[in-house]
Every structure is written in C-alpha cells, then in structure tokens.
C-alpha positions as a Markdown table, in Angstrom:
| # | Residue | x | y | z |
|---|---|---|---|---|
| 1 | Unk | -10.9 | -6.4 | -28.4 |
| 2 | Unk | -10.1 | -6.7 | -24.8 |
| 3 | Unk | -6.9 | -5.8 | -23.7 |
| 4 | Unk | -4.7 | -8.5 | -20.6 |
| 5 | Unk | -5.2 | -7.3 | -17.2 |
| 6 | Unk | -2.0 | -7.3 | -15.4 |
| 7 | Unk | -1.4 | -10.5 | -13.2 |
| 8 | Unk | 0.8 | -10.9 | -10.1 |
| 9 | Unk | 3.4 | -14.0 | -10.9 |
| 10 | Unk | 4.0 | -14.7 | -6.9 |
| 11 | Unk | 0.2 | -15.6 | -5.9 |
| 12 | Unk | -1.5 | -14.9 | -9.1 |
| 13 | Unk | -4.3 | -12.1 | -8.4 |
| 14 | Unk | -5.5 | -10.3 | -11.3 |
| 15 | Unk | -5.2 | -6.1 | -11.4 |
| 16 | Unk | -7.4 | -3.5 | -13.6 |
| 17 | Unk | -4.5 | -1.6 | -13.5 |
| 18 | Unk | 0.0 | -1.7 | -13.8 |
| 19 | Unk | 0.1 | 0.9 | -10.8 |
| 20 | Unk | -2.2 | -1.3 | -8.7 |
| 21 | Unk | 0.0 | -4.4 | -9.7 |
| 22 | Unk | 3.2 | -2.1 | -8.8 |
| 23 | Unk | 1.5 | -1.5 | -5.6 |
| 24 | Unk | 0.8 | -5.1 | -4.5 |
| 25 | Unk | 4.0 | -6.1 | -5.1 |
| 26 | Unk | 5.5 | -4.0 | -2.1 |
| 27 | Unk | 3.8 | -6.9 | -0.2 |
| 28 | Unk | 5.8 | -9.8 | -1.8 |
| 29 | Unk | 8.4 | -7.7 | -1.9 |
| 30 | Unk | 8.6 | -6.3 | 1.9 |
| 31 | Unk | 9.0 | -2.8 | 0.6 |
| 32 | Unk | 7.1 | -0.5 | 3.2 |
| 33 | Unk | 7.3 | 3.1 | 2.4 |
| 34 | Unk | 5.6 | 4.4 | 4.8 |
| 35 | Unk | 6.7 | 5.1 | 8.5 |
| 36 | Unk | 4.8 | 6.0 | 11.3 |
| 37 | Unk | 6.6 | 9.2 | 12.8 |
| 38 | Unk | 5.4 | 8.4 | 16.3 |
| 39 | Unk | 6.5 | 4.8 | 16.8 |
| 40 | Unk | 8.5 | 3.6 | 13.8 |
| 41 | Unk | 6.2 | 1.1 | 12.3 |
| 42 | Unk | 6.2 | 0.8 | 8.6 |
| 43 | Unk | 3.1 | 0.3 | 5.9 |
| 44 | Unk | 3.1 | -1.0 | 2.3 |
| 45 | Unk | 0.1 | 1.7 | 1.8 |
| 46 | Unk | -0.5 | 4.9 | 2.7 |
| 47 | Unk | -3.9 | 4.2 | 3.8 |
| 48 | Unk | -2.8 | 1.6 | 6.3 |
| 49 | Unk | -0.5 | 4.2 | 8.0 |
| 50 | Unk | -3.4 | 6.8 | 7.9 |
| 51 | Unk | -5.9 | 4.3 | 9.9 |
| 52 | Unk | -2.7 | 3.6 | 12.2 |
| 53 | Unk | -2.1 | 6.9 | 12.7 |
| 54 | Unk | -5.5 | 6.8 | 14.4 |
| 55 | Unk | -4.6 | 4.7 | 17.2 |
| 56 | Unk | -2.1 | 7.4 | 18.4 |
| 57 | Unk | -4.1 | 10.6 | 17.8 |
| 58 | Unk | -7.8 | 9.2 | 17.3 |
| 59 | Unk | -7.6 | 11.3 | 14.3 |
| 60 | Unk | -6.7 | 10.7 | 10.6 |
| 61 | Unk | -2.7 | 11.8 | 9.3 |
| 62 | Unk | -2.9 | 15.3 | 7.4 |
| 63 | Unk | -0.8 | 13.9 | 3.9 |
| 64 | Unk | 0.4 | 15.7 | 1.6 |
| 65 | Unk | 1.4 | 13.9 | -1.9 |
C-alpha cells in the first residue's frame, strides 16, 4: 500500500518528505534562519544564503552543519 505524502494546508503543494514540508513552511511562515554576516539579509534556506553569499565574495559560504 502506498503511504500519504505530506501536503502543505496554506497553498496545497505536495512533499516526498515531513522535513521538506517543515522546510516550506518557513516561507508561509516568514521564519528565515539564515543571515548573511556581511549585510544582514535573511534566507528561509541555506542554499539561498550560500548563492547570496556569492554576490559579496564571488565565492560559495564555507558551512558547517
């Protein structure tokens, strides 16, 4: 049997996974963890700030998770 994907209740998009339903919500939500130490502006994802980061240094942010 096939198990329900998860399914976001404010627009509706279908997920393969909870975490990547956890992590779409930060968009209806507002929540943006992650902060850009040279200017201030803030991300829902970390892969949003690491292609930001770029436009400062021209090179991608070092993370460590």
């Amino acid at each position: 049997f096939s198990k329900a994907k998860p399914v976001c209740n404010t627009c509706g998009k279908v997920f393969s996974e909870a975490s990547s339903l956890r992590r779409h919500m930060r968009i209806h939500k507002g929540v943006k963890p992650y902060v850009c130490q040279l200017c201030g502006k803030a991300f829902t994802q970390c892969n949003q700030l690491k292609t930001h980061v770029r436009t400062h240094t021209g090179k991608p942010l070092a993370m460590s998770h």
